[in-house]
C-alpha positions as CSV (number, residue, x, y, z in Angstrom):
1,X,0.0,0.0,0.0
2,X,2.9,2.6,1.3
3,X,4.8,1.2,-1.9
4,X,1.3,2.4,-4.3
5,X,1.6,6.0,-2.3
6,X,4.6,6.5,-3.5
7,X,4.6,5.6,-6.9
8,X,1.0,8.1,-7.3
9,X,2.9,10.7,-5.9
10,X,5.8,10.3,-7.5
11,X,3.7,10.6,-11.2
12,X,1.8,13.8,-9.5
13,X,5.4,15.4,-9.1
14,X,6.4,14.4,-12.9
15,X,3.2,15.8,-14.1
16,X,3.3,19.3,-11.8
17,X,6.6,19.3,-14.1
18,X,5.5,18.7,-17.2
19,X,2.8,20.8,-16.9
20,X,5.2,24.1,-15.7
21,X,7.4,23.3,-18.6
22,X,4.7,23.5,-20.9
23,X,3.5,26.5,-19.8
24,X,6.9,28.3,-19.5
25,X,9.1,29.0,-21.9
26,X,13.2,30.4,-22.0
27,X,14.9,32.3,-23.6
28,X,19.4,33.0,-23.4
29,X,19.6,37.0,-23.7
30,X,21.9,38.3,-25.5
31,X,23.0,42.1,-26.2
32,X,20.9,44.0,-28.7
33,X,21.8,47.1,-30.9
34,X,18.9,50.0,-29.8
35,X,18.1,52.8,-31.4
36,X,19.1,56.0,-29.2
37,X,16.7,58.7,-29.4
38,X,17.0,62.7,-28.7
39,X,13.5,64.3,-27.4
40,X,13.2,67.6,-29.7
41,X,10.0,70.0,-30.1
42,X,9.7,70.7,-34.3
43,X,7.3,73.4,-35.1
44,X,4.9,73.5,-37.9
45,X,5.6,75.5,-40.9
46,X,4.0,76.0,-44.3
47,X,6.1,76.0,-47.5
48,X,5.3,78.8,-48.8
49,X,4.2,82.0,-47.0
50,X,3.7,84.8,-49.3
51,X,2.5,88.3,-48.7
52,X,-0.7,90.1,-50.5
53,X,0.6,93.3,-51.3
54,X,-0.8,96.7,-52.5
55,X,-0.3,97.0,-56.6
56,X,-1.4,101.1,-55.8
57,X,-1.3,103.9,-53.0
58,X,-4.5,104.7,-51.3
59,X,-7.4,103.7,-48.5
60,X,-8.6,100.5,-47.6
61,X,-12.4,100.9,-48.7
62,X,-13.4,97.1,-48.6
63,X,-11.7,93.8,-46.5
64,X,-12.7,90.7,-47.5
65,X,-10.5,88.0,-45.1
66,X,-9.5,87.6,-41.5
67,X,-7.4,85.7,-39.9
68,X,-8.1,81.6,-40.4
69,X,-10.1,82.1,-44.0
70,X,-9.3,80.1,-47.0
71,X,-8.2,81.7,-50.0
72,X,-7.7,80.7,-53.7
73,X,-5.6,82.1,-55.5
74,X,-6.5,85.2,-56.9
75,X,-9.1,85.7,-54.8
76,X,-10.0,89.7,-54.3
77,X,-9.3,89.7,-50.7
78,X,-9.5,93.7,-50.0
79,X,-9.7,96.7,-52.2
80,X,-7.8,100.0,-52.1
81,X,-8.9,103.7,-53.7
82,X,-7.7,106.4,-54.3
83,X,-9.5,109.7,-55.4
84,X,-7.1,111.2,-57.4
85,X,-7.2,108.8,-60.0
86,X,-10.7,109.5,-60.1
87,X,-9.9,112.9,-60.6
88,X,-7.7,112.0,-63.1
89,X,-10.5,110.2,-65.2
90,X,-12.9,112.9,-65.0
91,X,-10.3,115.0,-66.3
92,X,-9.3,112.9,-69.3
93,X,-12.9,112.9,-69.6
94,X,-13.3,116.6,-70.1
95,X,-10.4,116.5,-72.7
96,X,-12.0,114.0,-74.7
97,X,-15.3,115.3,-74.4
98,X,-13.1,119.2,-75.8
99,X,-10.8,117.4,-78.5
100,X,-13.8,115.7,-79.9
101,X,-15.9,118.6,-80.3
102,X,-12.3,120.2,-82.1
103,X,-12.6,116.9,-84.6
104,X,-16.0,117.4,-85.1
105,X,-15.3,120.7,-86.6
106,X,-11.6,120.1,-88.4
107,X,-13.7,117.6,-89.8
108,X,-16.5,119.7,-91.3
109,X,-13.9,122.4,-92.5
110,X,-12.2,119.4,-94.4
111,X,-15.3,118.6,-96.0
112,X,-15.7,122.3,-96.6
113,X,-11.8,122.3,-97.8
114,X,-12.8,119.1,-100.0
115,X,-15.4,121.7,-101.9
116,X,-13.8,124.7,-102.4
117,X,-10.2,122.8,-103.8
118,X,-12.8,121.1,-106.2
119,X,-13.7,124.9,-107.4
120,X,-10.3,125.8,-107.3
121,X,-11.1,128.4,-104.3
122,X,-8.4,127.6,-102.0
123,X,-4.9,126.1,-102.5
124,X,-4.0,122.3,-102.4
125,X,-1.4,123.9,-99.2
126,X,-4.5,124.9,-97.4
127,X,-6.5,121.9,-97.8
128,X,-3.2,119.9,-96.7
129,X,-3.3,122.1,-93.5
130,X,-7.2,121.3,-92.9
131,X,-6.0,117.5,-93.1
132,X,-3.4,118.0,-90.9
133,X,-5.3,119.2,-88.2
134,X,-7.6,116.2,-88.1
135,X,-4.9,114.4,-88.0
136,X,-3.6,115.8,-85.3
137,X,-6.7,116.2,-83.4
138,X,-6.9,112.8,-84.2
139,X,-3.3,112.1,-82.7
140,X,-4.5,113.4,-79.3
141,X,-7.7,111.5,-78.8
142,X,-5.8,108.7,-78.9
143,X,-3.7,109.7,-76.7
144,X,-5.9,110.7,-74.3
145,X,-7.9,107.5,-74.6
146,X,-4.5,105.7,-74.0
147,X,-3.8,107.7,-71.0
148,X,-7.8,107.1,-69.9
149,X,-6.8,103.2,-70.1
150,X,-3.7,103.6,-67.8
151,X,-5.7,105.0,-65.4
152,X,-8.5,103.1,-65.4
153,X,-5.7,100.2,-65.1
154,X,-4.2,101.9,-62.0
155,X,-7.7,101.6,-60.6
156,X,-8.0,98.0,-61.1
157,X,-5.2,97.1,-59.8
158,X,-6.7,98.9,-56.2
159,X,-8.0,95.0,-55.7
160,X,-5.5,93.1,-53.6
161,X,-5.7,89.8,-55.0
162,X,-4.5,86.3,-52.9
163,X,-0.9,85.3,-54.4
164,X,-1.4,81.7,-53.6
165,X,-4.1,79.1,-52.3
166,X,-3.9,78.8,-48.9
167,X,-5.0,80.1,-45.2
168,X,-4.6,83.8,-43.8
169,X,-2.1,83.8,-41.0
170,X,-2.6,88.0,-40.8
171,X,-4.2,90.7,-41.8
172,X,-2.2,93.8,-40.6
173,X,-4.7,96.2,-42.3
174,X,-8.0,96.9,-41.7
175,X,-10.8,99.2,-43.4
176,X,-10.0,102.7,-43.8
177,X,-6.1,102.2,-43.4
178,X,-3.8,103.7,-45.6
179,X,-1.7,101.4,-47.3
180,X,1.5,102.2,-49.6
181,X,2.3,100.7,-53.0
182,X,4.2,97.0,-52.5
183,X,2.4,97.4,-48.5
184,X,1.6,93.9,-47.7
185,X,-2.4,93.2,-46.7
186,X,-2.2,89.9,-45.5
187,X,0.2,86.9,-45.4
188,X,-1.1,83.9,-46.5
189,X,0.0,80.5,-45.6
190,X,0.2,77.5,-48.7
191,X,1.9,75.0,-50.4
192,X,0.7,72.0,-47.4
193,X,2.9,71.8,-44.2
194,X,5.8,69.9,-42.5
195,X,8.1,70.1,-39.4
196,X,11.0,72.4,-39.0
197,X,13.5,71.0,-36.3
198,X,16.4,72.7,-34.2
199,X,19.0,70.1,-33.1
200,X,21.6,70.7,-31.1
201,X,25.1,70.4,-33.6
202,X,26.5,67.6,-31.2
203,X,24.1,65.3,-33.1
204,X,24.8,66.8,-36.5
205,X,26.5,63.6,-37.6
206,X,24.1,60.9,-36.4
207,X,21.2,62.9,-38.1
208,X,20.3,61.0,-42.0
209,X,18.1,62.4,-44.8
210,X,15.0,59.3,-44.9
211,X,15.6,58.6,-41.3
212,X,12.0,57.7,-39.8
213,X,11.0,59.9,-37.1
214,X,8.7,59.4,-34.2
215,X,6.3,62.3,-33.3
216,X,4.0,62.5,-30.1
217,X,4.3,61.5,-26.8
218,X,2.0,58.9,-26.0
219,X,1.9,55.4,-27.7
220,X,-1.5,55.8,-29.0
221,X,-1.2,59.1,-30.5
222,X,2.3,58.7,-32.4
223,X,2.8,59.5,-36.2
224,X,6.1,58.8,-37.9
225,X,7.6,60.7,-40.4
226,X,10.6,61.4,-43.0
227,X,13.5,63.4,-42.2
228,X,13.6,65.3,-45.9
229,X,16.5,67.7,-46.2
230,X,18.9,68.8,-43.2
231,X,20.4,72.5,-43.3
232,X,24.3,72.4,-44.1
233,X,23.9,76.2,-41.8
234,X,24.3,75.7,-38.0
235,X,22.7,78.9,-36.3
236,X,23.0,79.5,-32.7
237,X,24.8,75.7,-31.9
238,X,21.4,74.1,-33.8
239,X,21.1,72.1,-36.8
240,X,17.9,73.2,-38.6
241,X,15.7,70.1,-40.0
242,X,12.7,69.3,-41.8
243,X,10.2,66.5,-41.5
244,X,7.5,65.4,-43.6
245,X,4.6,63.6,-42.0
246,X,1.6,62.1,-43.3
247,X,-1.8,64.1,-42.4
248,X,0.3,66.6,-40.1
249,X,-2.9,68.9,-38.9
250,X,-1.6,72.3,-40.1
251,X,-4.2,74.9,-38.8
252,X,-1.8,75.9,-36.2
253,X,0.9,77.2,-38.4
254,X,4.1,77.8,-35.8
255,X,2.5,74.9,-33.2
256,X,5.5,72.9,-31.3
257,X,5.2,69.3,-31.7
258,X,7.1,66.6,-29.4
259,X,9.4,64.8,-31.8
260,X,11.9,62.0,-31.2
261,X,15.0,61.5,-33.7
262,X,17.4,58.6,-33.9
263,X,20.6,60.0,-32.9
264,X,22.5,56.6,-32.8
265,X,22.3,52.9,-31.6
266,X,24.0,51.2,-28.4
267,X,24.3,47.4,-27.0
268,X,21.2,46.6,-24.5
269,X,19.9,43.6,-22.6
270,X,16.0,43.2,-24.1
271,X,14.1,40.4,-22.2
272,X,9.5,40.4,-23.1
273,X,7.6,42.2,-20.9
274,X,6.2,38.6,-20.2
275,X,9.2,37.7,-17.9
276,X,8.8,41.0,-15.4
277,X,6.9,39.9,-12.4
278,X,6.6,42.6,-9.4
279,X,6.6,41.9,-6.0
280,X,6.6,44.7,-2.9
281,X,7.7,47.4,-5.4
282,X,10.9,45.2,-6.9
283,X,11.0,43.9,-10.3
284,X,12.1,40.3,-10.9
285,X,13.2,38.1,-13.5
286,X,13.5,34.0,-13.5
287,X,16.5,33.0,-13.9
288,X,16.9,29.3,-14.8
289,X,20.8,27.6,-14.3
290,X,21.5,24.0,-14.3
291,X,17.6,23.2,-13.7
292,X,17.0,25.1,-11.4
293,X,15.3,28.5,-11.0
294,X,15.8,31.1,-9.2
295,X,14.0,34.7,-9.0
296,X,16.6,37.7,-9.4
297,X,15.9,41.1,-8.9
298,X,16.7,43.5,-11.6
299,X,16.4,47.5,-12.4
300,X,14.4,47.9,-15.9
301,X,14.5,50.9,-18.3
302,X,12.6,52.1,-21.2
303,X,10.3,49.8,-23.7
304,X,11.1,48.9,-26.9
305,X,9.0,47.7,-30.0
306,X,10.1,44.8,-31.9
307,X,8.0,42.8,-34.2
308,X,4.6,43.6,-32.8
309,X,5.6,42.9,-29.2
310,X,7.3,45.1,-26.1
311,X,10.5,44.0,-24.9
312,X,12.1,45.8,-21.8
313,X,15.9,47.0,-21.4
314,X,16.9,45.7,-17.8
315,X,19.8,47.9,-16.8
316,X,20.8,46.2,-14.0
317,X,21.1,42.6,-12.6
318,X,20.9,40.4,-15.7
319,X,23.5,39.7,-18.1
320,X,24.0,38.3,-21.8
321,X,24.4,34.5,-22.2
322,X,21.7,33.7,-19.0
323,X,18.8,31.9,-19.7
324,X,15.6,33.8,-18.2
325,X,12.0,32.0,-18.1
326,X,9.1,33.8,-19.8
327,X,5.5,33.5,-18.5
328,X,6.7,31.6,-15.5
329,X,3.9,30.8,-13.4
């Protein structure tokens, strides 16, 4: 009977084993190359940013934007005046309205010129004078209808048309200001956005054009982007940088965005997030050396993503070539 004990125990034991083998699995670490990365903010910038200037001298009469608005290009987005080139019309005006009157009657003394050569009344040098004068009259209506368009032109250009397609970032005018020819009316913002980065020189050398970059804090929020182009300048001990980044909000143009770069890569001991047990405010690993297990205590760092799953660096208290036991139970 004692002998039957035994023996059932004895297959308990074995199968307790075979059963926490099956469940747990190990793993030898080993020292893995991680990607060292530099916290930065990058602020968001449009790539063009062009002003809407005054073509002509004169008052606001009518604004059209504000701040925020969507523009197209070409849009009127305010108009200027000025009265003296209303003046000006109503003069031309008056001179057309005189030289005409002075054709209308060089005109009828040519006709009158045409009759009297034909009758041999007056010499072929007066009639040529009679011509002339039309002509000349002529000349000046013209002229003055040319001068008429240049005006009228002038007035025109008083609308202050949107350069580019884009949003208003300012609007340093308003209505009834006085504005100067090339005075800008309004800046507005185009061309789609990216990130502008200052890094500090030191990591001048580590930084490469395509490198993926990580921006956001939080896991759940992070986008990625493309370092594009890097500046060869350095301005105030910074490296200036720009990022592209798919569906980057840009209504806040000059926003600061958290952004981590890779500056590098150092040797690190990665073990799953599945081996970390905590007990009383310690972390522990299982350690597992000539069959037998034993629970260590180590310090952990910072998470790392690797093929869809979180690994954990443990700074202290493990080393490469041990054998640690994952999902021990």
């Amino acid at each position: 009977m004692r002998t039957r004990d035994m023996l059932t125990a004895a297959a308990g034991l074995a199968l307790a084993v075979a059963v926490g083998s099956a469940r747990a699995e190990t793993l030898t670490v080993s020292a893995s190359a991680v990607v060292e990365w530099k916290a930065v903010y990058g602020q968001v910038e449009t790539r063009d940013r062009v002003p809407a200037r005054a073509r002509i001298g004169g008052t606001v009469v009518d604004l059209l934007v504000t701040e925020g608005d969507r523009v197209t290009a070409g849009q009127r987005i305010a108009l200027v005046e000025d009265d003296k080139l209303q003046f000006a019309i109503d003069s031309l005006d008056a001179r057309l309205a005189s030289a005409t009157a002075q054709l209308d009657t060089a005109k009828a003394e040519l006709a009158r010129g045409q009759t009297l050569i034909e009758r041999g009344v007056i010499t072929a040098q007066r009639f040529d004078q009679l011509q002339t004068a039309v002509d000349v009259i002529q000349g000046e209506i013209r002229s003055l209808q040319s001068e008429r368009l240049v005006v009228e032109q002038q007035i025109a250009e008083g609308a202050i048309l949107a350069p580019d397609e884009g949003v208003v970032l300012s609007v340093p005018i308003s209505r009834g200001s006085v504005v100067a020819p090339g005075e800008a009316a309004a800046v507005i913002a185009g061309g789609g956005v990216y990130l502008r980065l200052a890094v500090p020189e030191r990591h001048a050398g580590d930084l490469i054009e395509g490198a993926e970059i990580e921006i956001g804090t939080s896991t759940e929020d992070r986008q990625t982007g493309r370092l594009v182009k890097l500046y060869p300048q350095i301005e105030g001990g910074r490296v200036q940088a720009d990022v592209e980044v798919e569906g980057l909000d840009g209504w806040f143009v000059g926003r600061r965005v958290p952004v981590r770069l890779p500056v590098g890569e150092r040797a690190a001991i990665l073990v799953p997030q599945a081996a970390l047990t905590r007990h009383g405010g310690l972390d522990f690993v299982t350690v597992t050396a000539d069959g037998t297990e034993v629970r260590r205590v180590v310090v952990p760092g910072g998470s790392v993503a690797r093929d869809g799953a979180v690994w954990v660096e443990v700074l202290t208290g493990l080393k490469a070539g041990e054998t640690v036991v994952i999902g021990h139970e």
